[in-house]
DOTOR-56466 format. One record per atom (N, C-alpha, C): residue in three letters; atom name; x, y, z. Coordinates in Angstrom, 2 decimals. Layout:
BEGIN
residuo;atomo;X;Y;Z
ALA;CA;X;Y;Z
...
//
This chain:
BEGIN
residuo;atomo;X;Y;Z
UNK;N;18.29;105.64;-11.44
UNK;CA;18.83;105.22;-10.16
UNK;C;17.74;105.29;-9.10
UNK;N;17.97;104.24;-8.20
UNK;CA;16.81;104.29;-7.23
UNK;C;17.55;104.35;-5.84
UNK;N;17.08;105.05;-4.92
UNK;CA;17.57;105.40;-3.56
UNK;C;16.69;104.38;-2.22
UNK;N;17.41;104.04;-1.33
UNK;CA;16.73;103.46;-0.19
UNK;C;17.74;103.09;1.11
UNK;N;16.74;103.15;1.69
UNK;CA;17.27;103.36;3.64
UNK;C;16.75;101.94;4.21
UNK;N;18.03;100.99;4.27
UNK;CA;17.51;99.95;4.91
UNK;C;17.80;99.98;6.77
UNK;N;17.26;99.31;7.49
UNK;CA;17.49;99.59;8.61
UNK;C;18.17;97.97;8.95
UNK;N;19.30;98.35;9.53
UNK;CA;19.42;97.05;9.57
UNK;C;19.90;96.91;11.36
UNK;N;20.37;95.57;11.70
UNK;CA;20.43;95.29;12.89
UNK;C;22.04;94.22;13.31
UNK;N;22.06;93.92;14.31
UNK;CA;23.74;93.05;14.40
UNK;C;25.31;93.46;14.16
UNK;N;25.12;94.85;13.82
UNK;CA;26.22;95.73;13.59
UNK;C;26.77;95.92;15.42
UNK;N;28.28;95.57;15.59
UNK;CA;28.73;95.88;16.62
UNK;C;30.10;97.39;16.40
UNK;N;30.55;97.54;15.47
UNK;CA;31.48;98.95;15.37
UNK;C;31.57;99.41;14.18
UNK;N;32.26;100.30;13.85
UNK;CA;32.62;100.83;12.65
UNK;C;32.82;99.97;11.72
UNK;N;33.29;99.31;11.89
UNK;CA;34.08;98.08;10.59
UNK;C;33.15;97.50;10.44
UNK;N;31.80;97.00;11.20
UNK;CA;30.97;96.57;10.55
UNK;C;30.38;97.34;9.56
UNK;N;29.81;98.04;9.58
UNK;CA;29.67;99.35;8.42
UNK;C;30.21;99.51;7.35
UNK;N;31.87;99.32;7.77
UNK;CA;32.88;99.58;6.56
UNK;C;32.43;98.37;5.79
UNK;N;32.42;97.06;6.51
UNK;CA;32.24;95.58;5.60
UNK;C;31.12;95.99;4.66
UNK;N;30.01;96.36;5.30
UNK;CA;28.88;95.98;4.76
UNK;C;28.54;97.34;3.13
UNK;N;29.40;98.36;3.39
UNK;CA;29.59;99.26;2.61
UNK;C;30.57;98.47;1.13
UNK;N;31.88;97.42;1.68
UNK;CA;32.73;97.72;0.41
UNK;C;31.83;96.05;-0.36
UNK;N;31.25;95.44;0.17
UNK;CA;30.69;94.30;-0.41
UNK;C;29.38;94.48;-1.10
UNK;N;28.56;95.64;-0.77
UNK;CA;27.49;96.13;-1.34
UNK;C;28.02;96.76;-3.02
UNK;N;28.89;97.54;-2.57
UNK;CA;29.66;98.17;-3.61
UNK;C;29.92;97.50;-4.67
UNK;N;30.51;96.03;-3.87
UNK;CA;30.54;95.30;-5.09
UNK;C;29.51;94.51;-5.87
UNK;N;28.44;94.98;-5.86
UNK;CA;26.99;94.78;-6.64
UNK;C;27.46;95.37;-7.72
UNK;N;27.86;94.38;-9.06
UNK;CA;27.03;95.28;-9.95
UNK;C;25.71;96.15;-10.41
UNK;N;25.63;97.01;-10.63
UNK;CA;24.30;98.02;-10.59
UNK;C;24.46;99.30;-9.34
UNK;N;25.42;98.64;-8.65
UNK;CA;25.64;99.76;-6.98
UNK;C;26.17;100.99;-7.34
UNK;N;25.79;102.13;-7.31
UNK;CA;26.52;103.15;-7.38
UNK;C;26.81;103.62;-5.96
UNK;N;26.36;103.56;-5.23
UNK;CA;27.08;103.31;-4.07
UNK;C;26.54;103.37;-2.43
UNK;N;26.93;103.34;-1.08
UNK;CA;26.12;102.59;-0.20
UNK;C;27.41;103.44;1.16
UNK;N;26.26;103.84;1.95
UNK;CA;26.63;104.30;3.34
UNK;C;25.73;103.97;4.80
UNK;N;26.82;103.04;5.16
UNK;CA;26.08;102.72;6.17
UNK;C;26.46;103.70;7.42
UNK;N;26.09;104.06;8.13
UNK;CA;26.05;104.50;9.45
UNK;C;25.79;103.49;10.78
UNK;N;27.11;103.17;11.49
UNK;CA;27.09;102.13;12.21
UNK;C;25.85;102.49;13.60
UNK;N;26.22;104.03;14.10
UNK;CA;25.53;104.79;15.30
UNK;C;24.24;104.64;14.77
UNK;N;23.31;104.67;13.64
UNK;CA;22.06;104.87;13.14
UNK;C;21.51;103.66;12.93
UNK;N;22.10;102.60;12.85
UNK;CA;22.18;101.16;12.19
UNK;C;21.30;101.13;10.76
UNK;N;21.95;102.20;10.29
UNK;CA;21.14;102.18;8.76
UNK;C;21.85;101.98;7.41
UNK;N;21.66;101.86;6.39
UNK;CA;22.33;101.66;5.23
UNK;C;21.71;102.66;4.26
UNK;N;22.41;103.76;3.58
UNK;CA;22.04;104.59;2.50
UNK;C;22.40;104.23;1.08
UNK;N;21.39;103.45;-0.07
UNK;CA;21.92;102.93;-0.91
UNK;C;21.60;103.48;-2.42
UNK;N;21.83;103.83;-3.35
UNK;CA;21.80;103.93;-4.18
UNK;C;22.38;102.77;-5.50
UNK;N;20.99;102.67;-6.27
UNK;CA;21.58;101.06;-7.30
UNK;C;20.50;101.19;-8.48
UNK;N;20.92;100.99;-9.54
UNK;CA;20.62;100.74;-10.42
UNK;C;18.95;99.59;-10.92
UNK;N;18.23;99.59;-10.61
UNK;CA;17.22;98.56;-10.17
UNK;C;16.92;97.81;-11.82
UNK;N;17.41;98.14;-13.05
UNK;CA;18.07;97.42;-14.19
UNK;C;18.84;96.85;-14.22
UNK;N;19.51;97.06;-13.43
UNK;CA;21.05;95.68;-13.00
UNK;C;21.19;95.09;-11.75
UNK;N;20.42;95.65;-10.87
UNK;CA;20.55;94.62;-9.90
UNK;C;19.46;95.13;-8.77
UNK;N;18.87;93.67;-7.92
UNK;CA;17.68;93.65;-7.42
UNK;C;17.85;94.32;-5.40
UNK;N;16.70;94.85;-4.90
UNK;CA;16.95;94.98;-3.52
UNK;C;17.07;93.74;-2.64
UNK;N;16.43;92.90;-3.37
UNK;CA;16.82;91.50;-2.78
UNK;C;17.79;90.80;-2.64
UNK;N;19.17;90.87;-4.32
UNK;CA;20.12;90.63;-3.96
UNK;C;21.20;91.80;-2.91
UNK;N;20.80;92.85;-2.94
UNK;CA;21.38;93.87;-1.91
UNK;C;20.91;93.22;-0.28
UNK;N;19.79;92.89;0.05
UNK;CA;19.75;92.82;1.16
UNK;C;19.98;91.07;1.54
UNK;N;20.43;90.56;0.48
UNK;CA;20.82;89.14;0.69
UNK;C;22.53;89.51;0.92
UNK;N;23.06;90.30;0.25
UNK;CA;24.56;90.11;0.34
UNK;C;24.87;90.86;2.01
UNK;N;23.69;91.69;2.19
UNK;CA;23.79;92.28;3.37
UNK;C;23.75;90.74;4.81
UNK;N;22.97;90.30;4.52
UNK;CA;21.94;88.80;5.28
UNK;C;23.97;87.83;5.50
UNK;N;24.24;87.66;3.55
UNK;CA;25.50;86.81;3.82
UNK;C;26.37;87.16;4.72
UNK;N;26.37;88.58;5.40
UNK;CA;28.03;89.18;6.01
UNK;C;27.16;88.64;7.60
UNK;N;26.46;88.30;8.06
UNK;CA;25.90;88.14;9.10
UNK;C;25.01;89.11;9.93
UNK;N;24.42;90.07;9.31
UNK;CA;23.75;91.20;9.77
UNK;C;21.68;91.09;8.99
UNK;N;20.97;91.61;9.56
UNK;CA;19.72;91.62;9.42
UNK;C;19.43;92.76;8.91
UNK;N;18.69;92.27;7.76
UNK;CA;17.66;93.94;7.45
UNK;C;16.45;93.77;7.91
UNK;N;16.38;94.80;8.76
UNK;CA;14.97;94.90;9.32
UNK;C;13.42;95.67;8.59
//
């Protein structure tokens, strides 16, 4: 398992967070993902044999938010 702190940007409340948490999740390879809306960060943990940081920070990109 591989760990990483994306910083991301365009988050306006909690629920953005929540979104960007239950759609990450649904990565296969995700074991799992906390974003912190106040920090604008994402805490992720994933499998990097099943699935890439690129598609993580693309599904992040699809909900309308930036990784910085």
């Amino acid at each position: 398992m591989e760990k990483t702190v994306l910083k991301l940007s365009g988050l306006h409340c909690t629920s953005c967070a929540v979104n960007i948490d239950l759609t990450i999740e649904d990565i296969p390879g995700v074991k799992n993902s906390c974003t912190n809306y106040a920090k604008s960060e994402s805490k992720i943990t994933f499998n990097p044999s099943e699935t890439s940081l690129d598609s993580i920070k693309n599904a992040i990109h699809n909900l309308g938010y930036q990784v910085n």
